[in-house]
C-alpha positions, 0 to 999 in steps of 0.5 A, spaced: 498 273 758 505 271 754 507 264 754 515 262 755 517 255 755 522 254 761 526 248 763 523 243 769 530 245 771 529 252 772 524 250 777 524 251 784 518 250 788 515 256 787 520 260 784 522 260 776 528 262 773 527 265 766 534 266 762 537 266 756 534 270 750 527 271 753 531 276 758 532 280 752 524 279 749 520 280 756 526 286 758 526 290 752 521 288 747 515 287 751 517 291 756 514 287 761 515 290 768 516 287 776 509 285 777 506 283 771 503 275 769 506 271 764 505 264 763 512 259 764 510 252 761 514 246 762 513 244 754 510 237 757 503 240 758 503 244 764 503 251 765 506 255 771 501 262 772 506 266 775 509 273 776 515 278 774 518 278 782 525 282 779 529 281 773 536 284 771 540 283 764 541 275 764 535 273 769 527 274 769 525 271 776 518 268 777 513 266 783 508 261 781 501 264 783 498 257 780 500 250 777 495 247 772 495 243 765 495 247 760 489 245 757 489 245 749 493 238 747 488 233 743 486 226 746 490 222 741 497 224 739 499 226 732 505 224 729 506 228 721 510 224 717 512 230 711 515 227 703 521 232 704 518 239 699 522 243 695 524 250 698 522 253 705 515 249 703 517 245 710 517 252 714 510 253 712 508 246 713 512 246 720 509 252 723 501 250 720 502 243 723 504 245 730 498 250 730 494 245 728 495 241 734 500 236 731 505 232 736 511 230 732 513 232 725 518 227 722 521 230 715 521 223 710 526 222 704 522 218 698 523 217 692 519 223 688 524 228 693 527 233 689 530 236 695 538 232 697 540 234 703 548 232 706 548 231 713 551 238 714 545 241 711 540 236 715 542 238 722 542 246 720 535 246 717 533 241 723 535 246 728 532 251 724 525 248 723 525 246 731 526 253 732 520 255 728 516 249 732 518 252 738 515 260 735 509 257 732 507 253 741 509 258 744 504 263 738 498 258 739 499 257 746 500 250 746 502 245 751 508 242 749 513 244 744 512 239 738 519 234 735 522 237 729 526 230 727 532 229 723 530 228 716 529 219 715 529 214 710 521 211 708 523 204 711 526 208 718 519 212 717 515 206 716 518 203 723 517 209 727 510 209 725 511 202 727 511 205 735 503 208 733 496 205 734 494 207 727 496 210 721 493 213 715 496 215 708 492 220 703 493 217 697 490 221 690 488 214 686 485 212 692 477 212 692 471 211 697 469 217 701 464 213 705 470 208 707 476 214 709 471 217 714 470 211 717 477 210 717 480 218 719 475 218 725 478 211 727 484 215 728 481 220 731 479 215 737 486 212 738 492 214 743 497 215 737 496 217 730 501 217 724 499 221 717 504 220 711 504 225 706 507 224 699 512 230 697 510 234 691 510 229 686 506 225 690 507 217 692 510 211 687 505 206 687 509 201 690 510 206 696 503 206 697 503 198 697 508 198 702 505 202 707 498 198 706 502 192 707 505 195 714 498 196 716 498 204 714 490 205 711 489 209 705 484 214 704 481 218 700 482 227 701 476 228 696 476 229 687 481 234 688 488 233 688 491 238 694 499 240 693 504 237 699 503 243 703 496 242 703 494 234 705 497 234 712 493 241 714 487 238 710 488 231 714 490 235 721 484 240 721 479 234 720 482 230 725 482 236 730 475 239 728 473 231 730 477 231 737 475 237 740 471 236 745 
């Protein structure tokens, strides 16, 4: 069935109101008709298994058939901490993350940042990136539509992370296999977890000191060094392949 995320406002016992641009996708692309099952999701982990009742050019109208959690979220909430990359890297990265089952992504300005973004600029790619987070949840059927942040400082990073139960940080000089399963598979055990990728040119030492002063644990990715684009889908597959029950 095809997912929609709706509004909690848009509810109404057992009725449903789908508008906006969706209107024109169930209408004139999928061609869905009076009768047909879509699937209404909340964005707050519950989907509403219901059918098209009537619709016309600026409404979709739905009754539920059956409430129920949606079923495909981890037990321990990911929140992606992503050195801000060069180009369109971060669209890639965004839409594979949320497909991975990650819960937040928080863009972090760090020293080795090429890319420098005014305020003007950073509100339209958060915009742009939140409208991709939302097509790659609704794609991989996810639960909820994860929170593309506007882009933060190291320091405002470090207090956000501040707010999870544990935090890793993959770190190419860092050693010890042995040591960094043990720790990756304690943050798969925990409520909240945070992941610190370093942009292209990687971490300045001091930024790993730092991290790990504030608790954030490094840990090794293996012998190969892996491009920006790669580290947190590496960690965010790992973490997923150990949560799934």
């Amino acid at each position: 069935m095809y997912r929609f995320y709706i509004s909690k406002d848009n509810i109404n016992n057992k009725n449903i109101d789908i508008t906006g641009p969706d209107v024109n996708h169930i209408k004139n692309v999928l061609r869905l008709e009076k009768g047909s099952w879509i699937i209404a999701c909340d964005g707050k982990g519950t989907d509403y298994i219901s059918r098209i009742m009537d619709m016309d050019s600026k409404c979709v109208k739905l009754e539920v058939e059956k409430i129920q959690e949606s079923g495909t979220e981890p037990g321990t909430k990911l929140v992606l901490f992503q050195g801000l990359p060069k180009k369109d890297k971060m669209e890639f990265i965004i839409q594979k993350s949320v497909e991975l089952g990650v819960s937040e992504i928080v863009p972090v300005i760090m020293k080795r940042c090429v890319v420098k973004l005014d305020e003007n600029k950073a509100h339209k790619k958060q915009e742009r990136w939140q409208a991709i987070a939302e097509a790659a949840a609704k794609q991989s059927g996810r639960g909820i539509v994860p929170e593309v942040y506007m882009p933060v400082t190291l320091k405002d990073a470090f207090d956000i992370a501040a707010g999870l139960e544990y935090n890793i940080i993959p770190y190419e000089l860092q050693d010890g296999m042995e040591q960094s399963r043990k720790i990756i598979n304690e943050a798969c055990s925990k409520k909240s977890a945070g992941i610190f990728i370093g942009p292209e040119g990687g971490f300045e030492k001091d930024e790993v000191m730092e991290a790990a002063d504030r608790g954030i644990r490094p840990v090794s990715l293996g012998k190969r060094i892996l491009r920006t684009e790669t580290a947190g889908m590496a960690v965010l597959s790992i973490m997923m392949f150990q949560m799934q029950e």
